[in-house]
ZAFIFI-83940 format. One record per residue (C-alpha): residue number from 1; residue in three letters; x negated, z, y. Coordinates in steps of 0.02 Angstrom, whole numbers, plus 32768, in hexadecimal, padded with zeros to 4 digits. Each point is the difference from the previous one (the first is absolute). Layout:
BEGIN
- NUM, ALA, X, Z, Y
...
***
This chain:
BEGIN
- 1, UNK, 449D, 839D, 0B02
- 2, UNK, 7FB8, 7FC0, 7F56
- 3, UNK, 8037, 7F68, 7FC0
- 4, UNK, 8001, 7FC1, 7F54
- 5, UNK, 7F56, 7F9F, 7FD5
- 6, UNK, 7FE3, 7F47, 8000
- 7, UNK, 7F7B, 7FBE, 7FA7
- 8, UNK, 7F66, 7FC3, 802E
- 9, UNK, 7F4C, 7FDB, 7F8A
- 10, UNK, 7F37, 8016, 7FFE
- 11, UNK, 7F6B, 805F, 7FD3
- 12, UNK, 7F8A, 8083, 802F
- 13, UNK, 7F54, 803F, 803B
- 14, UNK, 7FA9, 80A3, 802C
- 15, UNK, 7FB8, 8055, 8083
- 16, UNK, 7F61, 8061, 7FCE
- 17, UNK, 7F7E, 8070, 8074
- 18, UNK, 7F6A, 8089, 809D
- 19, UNK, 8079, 8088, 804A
- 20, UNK, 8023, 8002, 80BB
- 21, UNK, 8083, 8092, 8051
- 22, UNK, 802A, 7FA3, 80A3
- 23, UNK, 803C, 805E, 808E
- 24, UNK, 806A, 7F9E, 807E
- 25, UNK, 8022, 8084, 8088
- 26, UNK, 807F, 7FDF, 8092
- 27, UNK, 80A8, 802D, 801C
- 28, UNK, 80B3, 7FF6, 7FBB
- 29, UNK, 802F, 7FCC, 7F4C
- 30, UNK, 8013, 7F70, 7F9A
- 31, UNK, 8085, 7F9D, 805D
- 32, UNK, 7FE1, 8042, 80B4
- 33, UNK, 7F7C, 7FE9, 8089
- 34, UNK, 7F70, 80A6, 8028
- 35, UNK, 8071, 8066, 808E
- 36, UNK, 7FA0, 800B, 8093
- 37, UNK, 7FBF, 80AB, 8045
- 38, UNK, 802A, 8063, 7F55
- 39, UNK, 7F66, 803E, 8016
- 40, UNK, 7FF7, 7FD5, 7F37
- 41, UNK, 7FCA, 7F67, 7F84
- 42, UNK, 804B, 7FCE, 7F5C
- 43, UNK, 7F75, 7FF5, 7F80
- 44, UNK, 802B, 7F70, 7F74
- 45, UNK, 7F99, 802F, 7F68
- 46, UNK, 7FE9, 7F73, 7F86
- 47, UNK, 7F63, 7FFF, 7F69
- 48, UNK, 7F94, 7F77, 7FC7
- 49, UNK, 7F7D, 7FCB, 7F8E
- 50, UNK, 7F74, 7F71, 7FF2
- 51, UNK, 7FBB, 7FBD, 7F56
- 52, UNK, 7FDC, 8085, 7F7B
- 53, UNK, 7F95, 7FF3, 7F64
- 54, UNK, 80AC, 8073, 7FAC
- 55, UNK, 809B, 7FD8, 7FC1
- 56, UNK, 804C, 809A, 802E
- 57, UNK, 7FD0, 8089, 807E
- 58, UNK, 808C, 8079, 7FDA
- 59, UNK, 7FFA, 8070, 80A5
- 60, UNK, 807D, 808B, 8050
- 61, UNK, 8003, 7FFF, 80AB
- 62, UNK, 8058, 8099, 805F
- 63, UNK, 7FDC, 8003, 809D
- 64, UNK, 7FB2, 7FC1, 80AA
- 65, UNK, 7FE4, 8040, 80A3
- 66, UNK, 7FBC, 7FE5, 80B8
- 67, UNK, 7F94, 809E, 8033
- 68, UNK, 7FC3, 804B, 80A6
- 69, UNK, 7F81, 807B, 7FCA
- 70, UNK, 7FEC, 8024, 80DB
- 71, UNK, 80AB, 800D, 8021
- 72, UNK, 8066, 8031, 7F43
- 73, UNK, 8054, 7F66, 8019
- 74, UNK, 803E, 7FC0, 7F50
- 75, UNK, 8091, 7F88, 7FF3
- 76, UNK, 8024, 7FCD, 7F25
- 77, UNK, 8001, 7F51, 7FEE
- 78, UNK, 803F, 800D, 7F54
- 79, UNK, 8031, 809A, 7F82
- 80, UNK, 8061, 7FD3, 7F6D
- 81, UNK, 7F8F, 7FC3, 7F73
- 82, UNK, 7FE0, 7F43, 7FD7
- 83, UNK, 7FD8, 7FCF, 7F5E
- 84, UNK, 7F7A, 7F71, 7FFA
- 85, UNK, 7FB1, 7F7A, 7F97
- 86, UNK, 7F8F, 7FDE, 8096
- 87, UNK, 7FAE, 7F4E, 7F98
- 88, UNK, 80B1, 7FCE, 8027
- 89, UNK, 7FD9, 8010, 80C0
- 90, UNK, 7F7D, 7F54, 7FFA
- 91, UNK, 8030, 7F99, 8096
- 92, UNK, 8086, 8063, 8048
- 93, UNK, 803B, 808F, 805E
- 94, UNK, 8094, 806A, 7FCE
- 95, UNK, 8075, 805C, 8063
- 96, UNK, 801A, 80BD, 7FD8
- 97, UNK, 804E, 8038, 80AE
- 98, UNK, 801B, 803A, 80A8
- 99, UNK, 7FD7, 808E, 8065
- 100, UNK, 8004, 8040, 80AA
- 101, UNK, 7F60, 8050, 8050
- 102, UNK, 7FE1, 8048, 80A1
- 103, UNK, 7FA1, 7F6F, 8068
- 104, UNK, 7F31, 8032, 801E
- 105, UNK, 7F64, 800D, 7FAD
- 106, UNK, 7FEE, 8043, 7F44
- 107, UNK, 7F36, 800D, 7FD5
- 108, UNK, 8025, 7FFD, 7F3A
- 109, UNK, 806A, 7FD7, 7F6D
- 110, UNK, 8035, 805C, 7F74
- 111, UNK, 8042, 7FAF, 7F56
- 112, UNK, 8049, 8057, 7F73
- 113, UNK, 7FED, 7FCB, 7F51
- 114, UNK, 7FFF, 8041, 7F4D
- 115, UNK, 7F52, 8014, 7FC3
- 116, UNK, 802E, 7FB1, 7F4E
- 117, UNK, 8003, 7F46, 7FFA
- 118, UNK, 8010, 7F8D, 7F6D
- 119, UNK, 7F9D, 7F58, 800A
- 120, UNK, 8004, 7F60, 7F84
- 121, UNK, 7F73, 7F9E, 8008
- 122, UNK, 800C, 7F1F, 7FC2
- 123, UNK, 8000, 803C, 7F59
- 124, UNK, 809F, 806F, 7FFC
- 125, UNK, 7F98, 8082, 7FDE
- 126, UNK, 8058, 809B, 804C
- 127, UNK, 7FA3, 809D, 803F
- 128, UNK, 8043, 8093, 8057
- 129, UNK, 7F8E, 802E, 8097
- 130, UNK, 7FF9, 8071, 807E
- 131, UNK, 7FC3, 7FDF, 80C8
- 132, UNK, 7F51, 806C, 801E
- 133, UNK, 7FCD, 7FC1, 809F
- 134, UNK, 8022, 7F77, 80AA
- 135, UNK, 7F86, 7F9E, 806E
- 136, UNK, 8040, 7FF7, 80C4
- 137, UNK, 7F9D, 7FAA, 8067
- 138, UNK, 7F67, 7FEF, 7F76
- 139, UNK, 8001, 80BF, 7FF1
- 140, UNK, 8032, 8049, 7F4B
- 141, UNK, 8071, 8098, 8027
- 142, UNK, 804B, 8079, 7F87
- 143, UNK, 80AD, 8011, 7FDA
- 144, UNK, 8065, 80A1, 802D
- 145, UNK, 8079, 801B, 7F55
- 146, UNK, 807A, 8087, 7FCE
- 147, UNK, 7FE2, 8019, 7F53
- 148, UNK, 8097, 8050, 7FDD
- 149, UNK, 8070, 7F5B, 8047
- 150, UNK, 7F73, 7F73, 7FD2
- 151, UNK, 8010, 7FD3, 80BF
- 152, UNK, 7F6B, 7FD0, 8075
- 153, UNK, 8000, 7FC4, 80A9
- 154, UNK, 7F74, 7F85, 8054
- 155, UNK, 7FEE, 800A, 80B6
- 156, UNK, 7FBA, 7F61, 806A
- 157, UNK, 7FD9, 7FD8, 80A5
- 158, UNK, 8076, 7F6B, 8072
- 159, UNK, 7FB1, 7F4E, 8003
- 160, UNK, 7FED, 802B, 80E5
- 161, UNK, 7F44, 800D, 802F
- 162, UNK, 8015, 80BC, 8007
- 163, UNK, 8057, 800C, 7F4B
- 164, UNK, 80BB, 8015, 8058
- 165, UNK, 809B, 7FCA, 7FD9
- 166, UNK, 8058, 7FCF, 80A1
- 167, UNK, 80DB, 7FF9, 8003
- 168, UNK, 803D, 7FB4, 808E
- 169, UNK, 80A3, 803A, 803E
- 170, UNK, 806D, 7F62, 800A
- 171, UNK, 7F9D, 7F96, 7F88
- 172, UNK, 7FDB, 7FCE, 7F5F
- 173, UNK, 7F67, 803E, 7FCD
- 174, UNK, 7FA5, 7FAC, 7F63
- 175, UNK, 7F87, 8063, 7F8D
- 176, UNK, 7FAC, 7FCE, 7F6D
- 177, UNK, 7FBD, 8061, 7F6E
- 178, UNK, 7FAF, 7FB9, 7F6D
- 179, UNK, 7FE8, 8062, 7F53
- 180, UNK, 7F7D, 7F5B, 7FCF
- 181, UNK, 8012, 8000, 7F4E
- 182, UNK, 7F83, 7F84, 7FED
- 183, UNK, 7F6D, 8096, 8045
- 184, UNK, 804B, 8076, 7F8A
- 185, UNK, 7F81, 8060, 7F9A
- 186, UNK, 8038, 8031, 7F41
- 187, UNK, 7FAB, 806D, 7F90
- 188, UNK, 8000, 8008, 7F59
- 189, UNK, 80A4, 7F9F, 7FE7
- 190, UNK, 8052, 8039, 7F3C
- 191, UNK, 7FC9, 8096, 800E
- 192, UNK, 8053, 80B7, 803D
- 193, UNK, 7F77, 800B, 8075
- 194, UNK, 8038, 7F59, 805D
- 195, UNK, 7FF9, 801D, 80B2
- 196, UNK, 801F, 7F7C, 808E
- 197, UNK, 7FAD, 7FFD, 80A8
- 198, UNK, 805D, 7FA2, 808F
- 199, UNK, 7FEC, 7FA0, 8099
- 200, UNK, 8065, 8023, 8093
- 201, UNK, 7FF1, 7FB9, 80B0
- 202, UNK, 806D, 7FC4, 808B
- 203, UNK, 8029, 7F53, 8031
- 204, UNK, 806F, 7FBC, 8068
- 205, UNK, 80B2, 7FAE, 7FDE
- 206, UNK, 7FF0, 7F63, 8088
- 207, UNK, 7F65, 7FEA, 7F80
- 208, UNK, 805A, 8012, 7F69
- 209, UNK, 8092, 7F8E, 8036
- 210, UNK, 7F81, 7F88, 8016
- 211, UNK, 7FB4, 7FE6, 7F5E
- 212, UNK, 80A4, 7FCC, 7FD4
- 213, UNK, 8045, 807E, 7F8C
- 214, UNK, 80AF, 801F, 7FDF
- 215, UNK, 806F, 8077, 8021
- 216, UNK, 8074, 8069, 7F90
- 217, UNK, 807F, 8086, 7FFA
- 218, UNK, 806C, 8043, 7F7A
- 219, UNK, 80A9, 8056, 7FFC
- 220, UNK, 80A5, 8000, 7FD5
- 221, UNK, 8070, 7F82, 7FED
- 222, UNK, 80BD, 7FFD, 8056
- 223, UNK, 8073, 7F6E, 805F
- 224, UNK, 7FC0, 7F67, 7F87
- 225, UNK, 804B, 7F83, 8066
- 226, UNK, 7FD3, 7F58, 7F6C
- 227, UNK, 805A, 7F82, 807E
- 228, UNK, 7F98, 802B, 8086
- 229, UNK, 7F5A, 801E, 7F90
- 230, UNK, 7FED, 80D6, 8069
- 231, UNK, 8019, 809B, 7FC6
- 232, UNK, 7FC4, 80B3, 8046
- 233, UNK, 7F61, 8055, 7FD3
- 234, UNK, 7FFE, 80B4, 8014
- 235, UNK, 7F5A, 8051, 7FE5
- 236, UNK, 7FF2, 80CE, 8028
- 237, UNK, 7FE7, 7FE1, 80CC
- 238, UNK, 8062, 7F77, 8027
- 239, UNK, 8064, 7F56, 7FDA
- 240, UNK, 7FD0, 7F58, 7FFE
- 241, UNK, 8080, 7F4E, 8007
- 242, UNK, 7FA1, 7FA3, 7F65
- 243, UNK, 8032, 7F3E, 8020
- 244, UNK, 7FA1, 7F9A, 7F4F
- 245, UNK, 8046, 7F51, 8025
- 246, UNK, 7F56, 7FC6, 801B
- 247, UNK, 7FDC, 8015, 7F34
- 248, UNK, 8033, 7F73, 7F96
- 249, UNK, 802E, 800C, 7F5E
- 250, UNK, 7F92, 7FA6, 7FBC
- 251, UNK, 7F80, 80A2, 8025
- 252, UNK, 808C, 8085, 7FDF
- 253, UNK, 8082, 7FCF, 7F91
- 254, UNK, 80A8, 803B, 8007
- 255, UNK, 7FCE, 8089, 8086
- 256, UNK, 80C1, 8031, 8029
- 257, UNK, 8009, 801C, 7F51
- 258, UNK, 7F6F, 8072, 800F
- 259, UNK, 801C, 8051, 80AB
- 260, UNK, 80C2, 801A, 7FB1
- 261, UNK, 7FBE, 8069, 7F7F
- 262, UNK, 7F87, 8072, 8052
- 263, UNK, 8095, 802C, 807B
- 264, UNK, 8083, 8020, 7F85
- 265, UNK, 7F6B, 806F, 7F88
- 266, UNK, 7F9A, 803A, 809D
- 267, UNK, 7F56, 7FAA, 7FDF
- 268, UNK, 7F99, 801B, 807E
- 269, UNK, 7FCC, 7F4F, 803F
- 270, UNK, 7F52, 7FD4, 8065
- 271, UNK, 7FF5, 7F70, 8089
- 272, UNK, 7F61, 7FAD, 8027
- 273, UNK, 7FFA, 7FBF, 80AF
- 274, UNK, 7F91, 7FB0, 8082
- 275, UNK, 8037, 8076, 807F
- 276, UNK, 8072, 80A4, 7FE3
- 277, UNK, 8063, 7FF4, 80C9
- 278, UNK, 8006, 80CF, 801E
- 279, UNK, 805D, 7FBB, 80AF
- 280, UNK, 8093, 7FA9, 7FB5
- 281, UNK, 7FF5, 8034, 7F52
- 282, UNK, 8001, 7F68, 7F9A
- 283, UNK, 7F97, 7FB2, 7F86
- 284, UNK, 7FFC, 7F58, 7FDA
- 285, UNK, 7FC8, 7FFC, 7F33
- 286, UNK, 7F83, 7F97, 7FC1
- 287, UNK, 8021, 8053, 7F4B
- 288, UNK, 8052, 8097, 7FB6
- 289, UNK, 7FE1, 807E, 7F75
- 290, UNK, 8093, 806C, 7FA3
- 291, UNK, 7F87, 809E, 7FAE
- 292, UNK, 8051, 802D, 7F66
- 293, UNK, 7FAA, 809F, 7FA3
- 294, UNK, 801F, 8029, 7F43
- 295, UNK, 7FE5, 7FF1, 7F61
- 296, UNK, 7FD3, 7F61, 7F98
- 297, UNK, 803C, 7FC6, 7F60
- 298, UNK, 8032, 7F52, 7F96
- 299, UNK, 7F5F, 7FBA, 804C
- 300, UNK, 7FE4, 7F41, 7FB7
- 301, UNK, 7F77, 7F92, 8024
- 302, UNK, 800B, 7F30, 7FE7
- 303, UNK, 8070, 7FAE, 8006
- 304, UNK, 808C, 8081, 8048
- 305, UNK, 7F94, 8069, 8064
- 306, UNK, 808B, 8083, 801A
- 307, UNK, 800B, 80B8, 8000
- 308, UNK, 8080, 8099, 802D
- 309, UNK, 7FED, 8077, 8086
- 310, UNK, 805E, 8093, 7FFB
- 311, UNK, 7FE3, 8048, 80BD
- 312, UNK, 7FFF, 80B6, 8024
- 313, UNK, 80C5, 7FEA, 8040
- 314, UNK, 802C, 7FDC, 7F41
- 315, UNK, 8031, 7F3D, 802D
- 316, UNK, 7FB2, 7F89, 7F7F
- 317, UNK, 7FB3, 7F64, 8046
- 318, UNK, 7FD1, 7F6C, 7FA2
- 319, UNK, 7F69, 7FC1, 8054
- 320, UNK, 7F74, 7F68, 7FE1
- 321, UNK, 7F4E, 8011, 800F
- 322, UNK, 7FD7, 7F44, 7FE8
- 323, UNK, 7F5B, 7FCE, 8043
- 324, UNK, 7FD1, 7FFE, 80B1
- 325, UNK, 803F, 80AA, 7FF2
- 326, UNK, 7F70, 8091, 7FFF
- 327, UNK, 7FE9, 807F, 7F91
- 328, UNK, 7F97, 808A, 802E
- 329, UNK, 7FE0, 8086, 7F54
- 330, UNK, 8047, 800D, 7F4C
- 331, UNK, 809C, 7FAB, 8009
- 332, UNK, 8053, 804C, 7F53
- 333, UNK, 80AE, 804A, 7FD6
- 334, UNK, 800D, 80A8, 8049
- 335, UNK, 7F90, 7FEA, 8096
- 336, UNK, 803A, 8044, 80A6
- 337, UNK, 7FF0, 7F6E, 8081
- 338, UNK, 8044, 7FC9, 80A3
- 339, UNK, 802F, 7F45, 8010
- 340, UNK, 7FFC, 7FA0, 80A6
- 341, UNK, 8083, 7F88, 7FE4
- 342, UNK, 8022, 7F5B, 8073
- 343, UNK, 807C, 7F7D, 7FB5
- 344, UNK, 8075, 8000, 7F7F
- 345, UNK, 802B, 7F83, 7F6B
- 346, UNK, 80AD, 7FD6, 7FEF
- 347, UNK, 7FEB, 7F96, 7F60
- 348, UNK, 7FB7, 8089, 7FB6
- 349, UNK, 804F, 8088, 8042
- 350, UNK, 7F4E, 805B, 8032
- 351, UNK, 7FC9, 804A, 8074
- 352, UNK, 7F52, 7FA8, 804A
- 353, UNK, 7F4A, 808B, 8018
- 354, UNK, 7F7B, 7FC8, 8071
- 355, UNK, 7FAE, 809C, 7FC0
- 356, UNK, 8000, 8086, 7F8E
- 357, UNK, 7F8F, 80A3, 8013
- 358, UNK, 7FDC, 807D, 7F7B
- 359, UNK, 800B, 8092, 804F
- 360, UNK, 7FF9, 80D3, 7FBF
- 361, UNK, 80BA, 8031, 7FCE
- 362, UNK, 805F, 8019, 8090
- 363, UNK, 7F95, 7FC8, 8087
- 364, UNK, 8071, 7F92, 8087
- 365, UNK, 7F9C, 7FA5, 8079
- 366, UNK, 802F, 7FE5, 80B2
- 367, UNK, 7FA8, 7F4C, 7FFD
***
């Protein structure tokens, strides 16, 4: 049950990105141990980036699947389209769901995507792209794209000696794959012929937890408990117990405040992690984003720093973009943006952005 918000202070900092989709395999759900002899493994699908030259790698992601080309085995690891600014990925790993797939071998996988992608390069020069090719394994492969849905699918081998992907009935099983924005290839960037070549491989998760990246998820936001410093997350596959106590103020300011709001307007909020617990369900917060999307307007610079952001609900916020927060694009009255907020300012009465993305009208990103 919510309670009404104390208050608490502090500011912010952002998370930037190489993109990773990490498959955790095993059994049972967030909050419960793998079953034995189900004869099945839950696959936890999370995506991640490394360093990028871009700002922005606006990408669609629809789909992902194990495949048994011997057998027809295919279980969907993930269906429902993700919206992605995969720079935003640098350092960590982020949570998209769970799924349940018949334990054994699968000798490829297959990853959906829209062909279109919009990249910003240091500049905040925009240019809207679109993916030609992928390298797996040092081999440049062509892309197989519907022309009349802009979706293409890349197929890749497992990171086993023989190219598999093995589930393990019982167990969790970890796989890594990297979209290394830092090896992609762009072409003629500006221009309508812009075309993007990618880099895809495999790698696995026990060696991406170990170059100390974070972890994320985002969700809903329901049970703020502000005495106890938890509330629920509740993404598409499953919910999470969110405990922030470990965050002082003085890095998030007023966070009940905050977390209050994106309950009561339905913000989504992201948690960054060291570890996302799929066996318990709880995350222990090291930092939290409410994602506001909308339209900017009142923007001042020195000495106020403030501006309005209507969000696509209707509800008005007034927000600050006082330095160390980023700005990524034209920042001007009118612009469509989404906001990653972290504290608040009661003195003001403002709402506190980390960052702020200029983004095509409309476009809500998962992350």
């Amino acid at each position: 049950m919510s309670k009404s918000p104390t208050f608490r202070k502090a500011p912010a900092i952002v998370v930037i990105a190489t993109l990773f989709l990490v498959l955790s395999c095993g059994g049972g759900g967030a909050g419960s141990a793998p079953p034995p002899a189900s004869g099945n493994g839950q696959v936890a699908l999370f995506i991640s980036d490394n360093i990028s030259f871009y700002k922005q790698v606006i990408t669609n992601i629809s789909g992902v699947r194990l495949v048994n080309s011997g057998t027809g085995n295919v279980c969907t690891v993930m269906d429902s389209p993700v919206t992605l600014d995969i720079a935003n990925l640098t350092n960590s790993a982020h949570y998209v769901g769970l799924a349940s797939c018949l334990a054994g071998r699968y000798n490829r996988i297959d990853i959906d995507f829209r062909k279109s992608v919009r990249l910003m390069d240091q500049l905040d020069a925009v240019s809207a792209c679109s993916y030609a090719s992928y390298l797996d394994g040092g081999q440049q492969r062509s892309l197989s794209c519907d022309p009349a849905t802009d979706m293409c699918t890349a197929s890749i081998r497992g990171s086993a000696p023989d190219g598999s992907v093995l589930v393990q009935e019982g167990q969790y099983n970890d796989l890594g794959i990297d979209f290394d924005l830092k090896q992609f290839t762009v072409t003629d960037f500006g221009n309508a012929a812009c075309a993007v070549a990618m880099t895809l491989s495999t790698i696995s998760a026990a060696d991406m937890n170990q170059s100390g990246r974070a972890h994320g998820a985002t969700g809903s936001i329901q049970g703020l408990d502000t005495a106890a410093d938890t509330f629920q997350m509740v993404t598409s596959s499953a919910s999470f117990t969110v405990n922030y106590s470990g965050i002082l103020p003085s890095l998030q300011p007023n966070l009940d405040t905050l977390l209050f709001t994106a309950q009561t307007s339905s913000f989504p909020v992201s948690v960054l992690t060291g570890d996302i617990d799929l066996v318990t369900g709880t995350i222990a917060a090291s930092r939290i984003y409410v994602n506001v999307a909308g339209t900017v307007s009142a923007i001042q610079s020195v000495p106020t720093w403030s501006f309005t952001l209507t969000a696509q609900t209707g509800k008005a916020l007034a927000g600050s973009h006082k330095p160390p927060a980023e700005v990524q694009g034209a920042f001007i009255d009118g612009a469509w943006v989404q906001v990653k907020f972290d504290g608040y300012d009661d003195m003001a009465a403002e709402y506190l952005a980390a960052a702020i993305e200029v983004l095509p009208a409309g476009t809500v990103l998962e992350y």
